[in-house]
N, CA and C atoms of all chains as a GROMACS GRO file, in nm:
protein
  333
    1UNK      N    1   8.368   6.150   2.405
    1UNK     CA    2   8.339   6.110   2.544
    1UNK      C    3   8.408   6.208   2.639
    2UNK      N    4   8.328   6.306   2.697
    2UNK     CA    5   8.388   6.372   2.772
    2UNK      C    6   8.423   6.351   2.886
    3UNK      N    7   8.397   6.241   2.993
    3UNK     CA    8   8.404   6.193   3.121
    3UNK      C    9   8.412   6.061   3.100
    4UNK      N   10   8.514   5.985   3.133
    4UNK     CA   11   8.517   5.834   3.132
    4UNK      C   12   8.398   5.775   3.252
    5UNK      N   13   8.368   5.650   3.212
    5UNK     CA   14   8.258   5.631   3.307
    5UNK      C   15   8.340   5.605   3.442
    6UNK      N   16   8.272   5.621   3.522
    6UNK     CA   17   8.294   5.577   3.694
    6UNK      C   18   8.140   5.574   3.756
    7UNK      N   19   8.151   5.511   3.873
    7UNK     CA   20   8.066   5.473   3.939
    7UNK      C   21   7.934   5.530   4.010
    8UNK      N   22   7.985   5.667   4.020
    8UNK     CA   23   7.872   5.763   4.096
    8UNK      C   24   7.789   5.858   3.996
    9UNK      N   25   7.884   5.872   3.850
    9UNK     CA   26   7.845   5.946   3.708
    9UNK      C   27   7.831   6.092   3.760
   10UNK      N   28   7.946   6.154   3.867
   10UNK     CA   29   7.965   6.265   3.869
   10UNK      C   30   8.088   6.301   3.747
   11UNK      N   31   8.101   6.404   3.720
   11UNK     CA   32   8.171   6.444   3.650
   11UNK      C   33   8.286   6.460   3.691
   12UNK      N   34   8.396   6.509   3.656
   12UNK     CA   35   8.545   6.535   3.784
   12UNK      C   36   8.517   6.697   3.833
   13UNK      N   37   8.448   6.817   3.780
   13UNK     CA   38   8.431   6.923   3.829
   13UNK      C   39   8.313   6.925   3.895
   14UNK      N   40   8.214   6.812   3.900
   14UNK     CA   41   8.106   6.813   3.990
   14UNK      C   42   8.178   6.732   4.110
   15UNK      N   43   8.274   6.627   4.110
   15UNK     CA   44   8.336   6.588   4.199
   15UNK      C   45   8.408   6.699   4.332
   16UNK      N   46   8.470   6.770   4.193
   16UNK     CA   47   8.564   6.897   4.307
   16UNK      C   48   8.457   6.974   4.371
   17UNK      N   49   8.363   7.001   4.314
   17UNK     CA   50   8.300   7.097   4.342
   17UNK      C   51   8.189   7.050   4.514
   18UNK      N   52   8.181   6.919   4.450
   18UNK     CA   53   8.113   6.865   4.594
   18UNK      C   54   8.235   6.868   4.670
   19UNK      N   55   8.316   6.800   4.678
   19UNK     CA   56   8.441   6.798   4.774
   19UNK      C   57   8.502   6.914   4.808
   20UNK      N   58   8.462   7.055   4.752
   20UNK     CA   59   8.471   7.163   4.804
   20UNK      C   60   8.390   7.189   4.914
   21UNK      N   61   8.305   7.168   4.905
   21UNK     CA   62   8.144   7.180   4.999
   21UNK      C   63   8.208   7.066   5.146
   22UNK      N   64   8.219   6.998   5.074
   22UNK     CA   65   8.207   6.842   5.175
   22UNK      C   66   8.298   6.908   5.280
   23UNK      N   67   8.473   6.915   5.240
   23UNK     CA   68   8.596   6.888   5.339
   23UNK      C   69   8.552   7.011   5.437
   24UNK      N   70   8.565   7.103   5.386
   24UNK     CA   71   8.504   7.252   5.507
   24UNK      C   72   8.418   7.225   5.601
   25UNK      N   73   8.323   7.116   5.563
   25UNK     CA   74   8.211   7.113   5.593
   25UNK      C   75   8.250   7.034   5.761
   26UNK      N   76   8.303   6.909   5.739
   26UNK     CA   77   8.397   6.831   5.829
   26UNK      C   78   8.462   6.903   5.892
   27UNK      N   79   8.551   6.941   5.866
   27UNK     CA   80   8.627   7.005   5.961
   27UNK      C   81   8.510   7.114   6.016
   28UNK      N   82   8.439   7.194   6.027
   28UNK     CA   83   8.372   7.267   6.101
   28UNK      C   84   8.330   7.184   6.194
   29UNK      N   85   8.240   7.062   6.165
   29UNK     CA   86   8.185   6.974   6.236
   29UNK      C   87   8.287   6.940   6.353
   30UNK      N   88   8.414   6.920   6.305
   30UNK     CA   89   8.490   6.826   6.408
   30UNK      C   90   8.516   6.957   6.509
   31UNK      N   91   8.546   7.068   6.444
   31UNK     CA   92   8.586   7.216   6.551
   31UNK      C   93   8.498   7.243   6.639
   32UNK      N   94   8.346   7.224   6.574
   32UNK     CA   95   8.246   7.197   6.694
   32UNK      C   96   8.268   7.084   6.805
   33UNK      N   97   8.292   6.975   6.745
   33UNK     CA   98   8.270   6.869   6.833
   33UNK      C   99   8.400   6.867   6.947
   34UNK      N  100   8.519   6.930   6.892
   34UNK     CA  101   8.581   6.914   6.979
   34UNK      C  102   8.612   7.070   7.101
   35UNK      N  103   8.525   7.174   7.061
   35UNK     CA  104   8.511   7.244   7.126
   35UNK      C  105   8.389   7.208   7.252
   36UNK      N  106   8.293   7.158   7.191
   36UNK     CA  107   8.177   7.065   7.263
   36UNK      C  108   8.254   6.988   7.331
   37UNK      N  109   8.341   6.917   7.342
   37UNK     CA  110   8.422   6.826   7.437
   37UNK      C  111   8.495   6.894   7.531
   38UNK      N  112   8.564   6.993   7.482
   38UNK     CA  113   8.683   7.095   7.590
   38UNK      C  114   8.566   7.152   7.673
   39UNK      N  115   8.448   7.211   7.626
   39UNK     CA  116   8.356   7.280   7.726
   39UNK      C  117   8.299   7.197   7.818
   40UNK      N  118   8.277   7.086   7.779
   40UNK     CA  119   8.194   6.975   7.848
   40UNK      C  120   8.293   6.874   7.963
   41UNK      N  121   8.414   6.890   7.957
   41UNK     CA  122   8.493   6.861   8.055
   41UNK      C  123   8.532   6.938   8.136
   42UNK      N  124   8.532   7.086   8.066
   42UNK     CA  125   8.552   7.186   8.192
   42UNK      C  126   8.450   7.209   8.317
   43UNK      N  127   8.337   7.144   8.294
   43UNK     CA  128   8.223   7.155   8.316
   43UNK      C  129   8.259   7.052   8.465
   44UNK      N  130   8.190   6.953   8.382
   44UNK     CA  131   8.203   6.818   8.416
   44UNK      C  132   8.322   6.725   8.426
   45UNK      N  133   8.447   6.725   8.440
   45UNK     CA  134   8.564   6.629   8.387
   45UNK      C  135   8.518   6.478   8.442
   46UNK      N  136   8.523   6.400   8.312
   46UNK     CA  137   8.521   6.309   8.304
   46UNK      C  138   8.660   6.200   8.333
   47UNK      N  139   8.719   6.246   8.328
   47UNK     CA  140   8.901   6.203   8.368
   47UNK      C  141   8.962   6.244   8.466
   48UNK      N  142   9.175   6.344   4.633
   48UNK     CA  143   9.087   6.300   4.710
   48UNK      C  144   8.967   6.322   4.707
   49UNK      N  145   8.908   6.441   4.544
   49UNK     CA  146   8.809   6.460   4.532
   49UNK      C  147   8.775   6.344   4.466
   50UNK      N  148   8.822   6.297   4.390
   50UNK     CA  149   8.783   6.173   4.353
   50UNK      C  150   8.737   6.016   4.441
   51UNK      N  151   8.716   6.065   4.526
   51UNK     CA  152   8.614   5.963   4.609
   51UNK      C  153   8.455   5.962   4.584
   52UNK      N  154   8.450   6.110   4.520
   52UNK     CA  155   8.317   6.118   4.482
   52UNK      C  156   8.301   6.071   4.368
   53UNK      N  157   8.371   5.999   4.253
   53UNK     CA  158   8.367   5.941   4.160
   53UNK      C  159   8.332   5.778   4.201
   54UNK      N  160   8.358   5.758   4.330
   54UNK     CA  161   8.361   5.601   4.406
   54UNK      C  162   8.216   5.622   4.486
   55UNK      N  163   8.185   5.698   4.564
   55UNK     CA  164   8.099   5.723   4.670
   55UNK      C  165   7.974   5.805   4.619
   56UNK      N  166   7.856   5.788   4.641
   56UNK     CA  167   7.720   5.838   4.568
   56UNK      C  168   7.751   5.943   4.687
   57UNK      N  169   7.745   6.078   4.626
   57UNK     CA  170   7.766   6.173   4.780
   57UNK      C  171   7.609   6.181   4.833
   58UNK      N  172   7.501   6.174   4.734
   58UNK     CA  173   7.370   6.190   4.789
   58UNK      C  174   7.364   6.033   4.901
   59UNK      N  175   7.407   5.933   4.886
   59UNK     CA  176   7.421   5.833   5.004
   59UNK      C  177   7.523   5.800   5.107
   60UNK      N  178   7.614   5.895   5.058
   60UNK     CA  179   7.706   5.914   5.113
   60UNK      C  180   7.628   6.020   5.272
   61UNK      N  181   7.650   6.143   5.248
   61UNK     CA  182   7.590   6.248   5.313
   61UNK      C  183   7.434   6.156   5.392
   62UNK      N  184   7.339   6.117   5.309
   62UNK     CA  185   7.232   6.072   5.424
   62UNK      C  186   7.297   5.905   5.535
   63UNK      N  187   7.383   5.875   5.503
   63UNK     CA  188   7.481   5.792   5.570
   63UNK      C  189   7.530   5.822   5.684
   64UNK      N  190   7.602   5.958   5.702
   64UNK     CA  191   7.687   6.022   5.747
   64UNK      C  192   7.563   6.043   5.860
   65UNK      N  193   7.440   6.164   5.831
   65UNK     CA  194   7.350   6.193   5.897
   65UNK      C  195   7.320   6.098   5.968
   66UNK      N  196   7.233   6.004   5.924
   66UNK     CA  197   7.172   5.864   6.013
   66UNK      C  198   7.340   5.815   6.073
   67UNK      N  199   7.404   5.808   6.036
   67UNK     CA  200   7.512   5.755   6.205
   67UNK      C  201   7.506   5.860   6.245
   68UNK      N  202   7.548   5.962   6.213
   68UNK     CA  203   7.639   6.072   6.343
   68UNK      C  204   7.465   6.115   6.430
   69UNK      N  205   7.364   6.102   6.404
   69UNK     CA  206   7.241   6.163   6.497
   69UNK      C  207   7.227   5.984   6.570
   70UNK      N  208   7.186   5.886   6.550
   70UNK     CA  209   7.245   5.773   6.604
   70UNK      C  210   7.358   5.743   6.719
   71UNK      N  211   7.459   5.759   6.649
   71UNK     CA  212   7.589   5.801   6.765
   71UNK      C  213   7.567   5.877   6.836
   72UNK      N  214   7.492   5.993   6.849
   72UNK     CA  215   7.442   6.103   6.934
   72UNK      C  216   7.351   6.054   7.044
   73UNK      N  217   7.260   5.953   6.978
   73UNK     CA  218   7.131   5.922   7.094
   73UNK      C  219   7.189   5.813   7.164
   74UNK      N  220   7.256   5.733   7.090
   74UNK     CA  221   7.294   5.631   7.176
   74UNK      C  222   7.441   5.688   7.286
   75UNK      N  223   7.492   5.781   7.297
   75UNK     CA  224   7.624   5.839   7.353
   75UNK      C  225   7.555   5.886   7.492
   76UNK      N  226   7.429   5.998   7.435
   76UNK     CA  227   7.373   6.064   7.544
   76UNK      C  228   7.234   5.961   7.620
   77UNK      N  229   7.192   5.864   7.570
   77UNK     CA  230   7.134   5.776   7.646
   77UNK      C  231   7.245   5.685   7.725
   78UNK      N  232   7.361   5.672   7.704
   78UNK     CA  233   7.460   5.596   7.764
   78UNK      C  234   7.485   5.656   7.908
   79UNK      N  235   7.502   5.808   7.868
   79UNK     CA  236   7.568   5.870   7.981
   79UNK      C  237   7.419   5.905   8.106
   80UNK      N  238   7.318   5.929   8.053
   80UNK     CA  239   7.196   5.963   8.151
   80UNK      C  240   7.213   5.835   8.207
   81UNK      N  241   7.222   5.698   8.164
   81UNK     CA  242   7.206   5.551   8.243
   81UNK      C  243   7.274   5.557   8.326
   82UNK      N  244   7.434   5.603   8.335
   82UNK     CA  245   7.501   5.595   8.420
   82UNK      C  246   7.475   5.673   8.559
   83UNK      N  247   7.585   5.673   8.657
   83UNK     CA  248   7.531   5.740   8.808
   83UNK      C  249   7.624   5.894   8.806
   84UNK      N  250   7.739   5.895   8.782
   84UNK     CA  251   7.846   5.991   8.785
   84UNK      C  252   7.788   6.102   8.678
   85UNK      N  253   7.725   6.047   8.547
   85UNK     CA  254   7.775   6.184   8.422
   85UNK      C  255   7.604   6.196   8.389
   86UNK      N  256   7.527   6.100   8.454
   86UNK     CA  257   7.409   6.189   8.442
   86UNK      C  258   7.374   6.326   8.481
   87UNK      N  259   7.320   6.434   8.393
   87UNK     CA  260   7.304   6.576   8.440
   87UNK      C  261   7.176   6.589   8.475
   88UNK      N  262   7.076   6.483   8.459
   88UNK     CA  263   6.918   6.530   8.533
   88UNK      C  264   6.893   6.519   8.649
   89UNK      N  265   6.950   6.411   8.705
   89UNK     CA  266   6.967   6.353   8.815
   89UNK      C  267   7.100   6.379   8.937
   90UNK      N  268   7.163   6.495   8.914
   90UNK     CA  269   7.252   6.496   8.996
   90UNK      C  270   7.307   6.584   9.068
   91UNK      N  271   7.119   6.679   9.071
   91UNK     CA  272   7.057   6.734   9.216
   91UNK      C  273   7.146   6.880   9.172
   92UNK      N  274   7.197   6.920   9.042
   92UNK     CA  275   7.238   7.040   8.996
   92UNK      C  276   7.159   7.093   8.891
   93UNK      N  277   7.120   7.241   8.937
   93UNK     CA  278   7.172   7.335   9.023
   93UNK      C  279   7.037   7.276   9.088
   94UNK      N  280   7.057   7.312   9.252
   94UNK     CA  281   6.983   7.259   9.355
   94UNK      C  282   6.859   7.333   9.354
   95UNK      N  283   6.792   7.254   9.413
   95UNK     CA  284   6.606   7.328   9.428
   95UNK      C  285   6.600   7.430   9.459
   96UNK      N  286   6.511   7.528   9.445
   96UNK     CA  287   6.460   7.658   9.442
   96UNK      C  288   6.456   7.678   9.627
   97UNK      N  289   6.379   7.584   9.675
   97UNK     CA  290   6.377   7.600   9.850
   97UNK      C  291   6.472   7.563   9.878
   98UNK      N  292   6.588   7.442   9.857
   98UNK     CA  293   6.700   7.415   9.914
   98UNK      C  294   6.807   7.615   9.891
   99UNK      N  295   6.768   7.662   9.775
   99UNK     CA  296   6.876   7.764   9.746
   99UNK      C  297   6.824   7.900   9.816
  100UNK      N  298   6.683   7.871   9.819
  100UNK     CA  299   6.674   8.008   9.870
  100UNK      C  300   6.682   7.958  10.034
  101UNK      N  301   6.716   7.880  10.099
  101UNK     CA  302   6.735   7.844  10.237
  101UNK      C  303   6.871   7.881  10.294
  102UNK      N  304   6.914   7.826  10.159
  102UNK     CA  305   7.095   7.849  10.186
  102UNK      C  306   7.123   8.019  10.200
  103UNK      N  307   7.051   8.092  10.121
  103UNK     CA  308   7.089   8.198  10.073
  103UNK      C  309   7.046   8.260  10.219
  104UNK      N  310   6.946   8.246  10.260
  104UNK     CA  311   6.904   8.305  10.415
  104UNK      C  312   6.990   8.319  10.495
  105UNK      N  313   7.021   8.167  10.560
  105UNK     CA  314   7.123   8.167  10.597
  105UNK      C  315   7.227   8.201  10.590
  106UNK      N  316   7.318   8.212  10.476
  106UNK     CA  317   7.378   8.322  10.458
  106UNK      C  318   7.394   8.453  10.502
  107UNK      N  319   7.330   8.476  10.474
  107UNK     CA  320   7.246   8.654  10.516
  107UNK      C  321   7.190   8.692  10.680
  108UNK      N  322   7.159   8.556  10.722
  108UNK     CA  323   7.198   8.577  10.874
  108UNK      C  324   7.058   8.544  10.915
  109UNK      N  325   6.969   8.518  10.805
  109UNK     CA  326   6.826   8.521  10.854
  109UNK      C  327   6.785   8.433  10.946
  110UNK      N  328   6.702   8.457  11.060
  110UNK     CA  329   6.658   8.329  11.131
  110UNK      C  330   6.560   8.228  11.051
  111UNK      N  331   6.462   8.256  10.954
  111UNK     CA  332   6.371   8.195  10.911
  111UNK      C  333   6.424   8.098  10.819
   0.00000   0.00000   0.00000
């Protein structure tokens, strides 16, 4: 048995390997979003 | 913490993620057009083409 069972039946190196992809992925998103916010108040301030 | 993907289907995970965060998007930017202050269609910027080229005349000293 090379992989104990779990729930999603990824493997643990198909795990890392998505969660390599995934975390970068987030954080880009959030660097956008919060650059999208600093521009969009300079703009407009909402506060 | 890669091991969430052993808990979490990432293929439902990820179309999850999509359908809220474009969701959260329509409903954020339909929130703000409703309002009076942070609507941007409605709040006469950048001003009309005859209001700007009037101003600009004036400016410039024009009588017309």
């Amino acid at each position: 048995m090379a992989d104990r069972y779990n729930l999603t039946g990824l493997s643990d190196e198909e795990a890392k390997e998505f969660h390599s992809i995934f975390m970068p992925s987030m954080y880009g998103w959030f660097t956008l979003v919060v650059m999208a916010h600093v521009l969009t108040h300079l703009r407009f301030p909402w506060i | 913490m890669y091991k969430l993907w052993l808990i979490l289907d990432p293929r439902r995970t990820l179309a999850a993620i999509t359908a809220f965060l474009i969701l959260l998007g329509l409903l954020i930017h339909l929130l703000l057009l409703a309002t009076v202050d942070l609507n941007w269609h409605e709040d006469g910027r950048p001003i009309p083409l005859k209001a700007a080229a009037a101003y600009e005349r004036s400016q410039a000293g024009l009588p017309y």
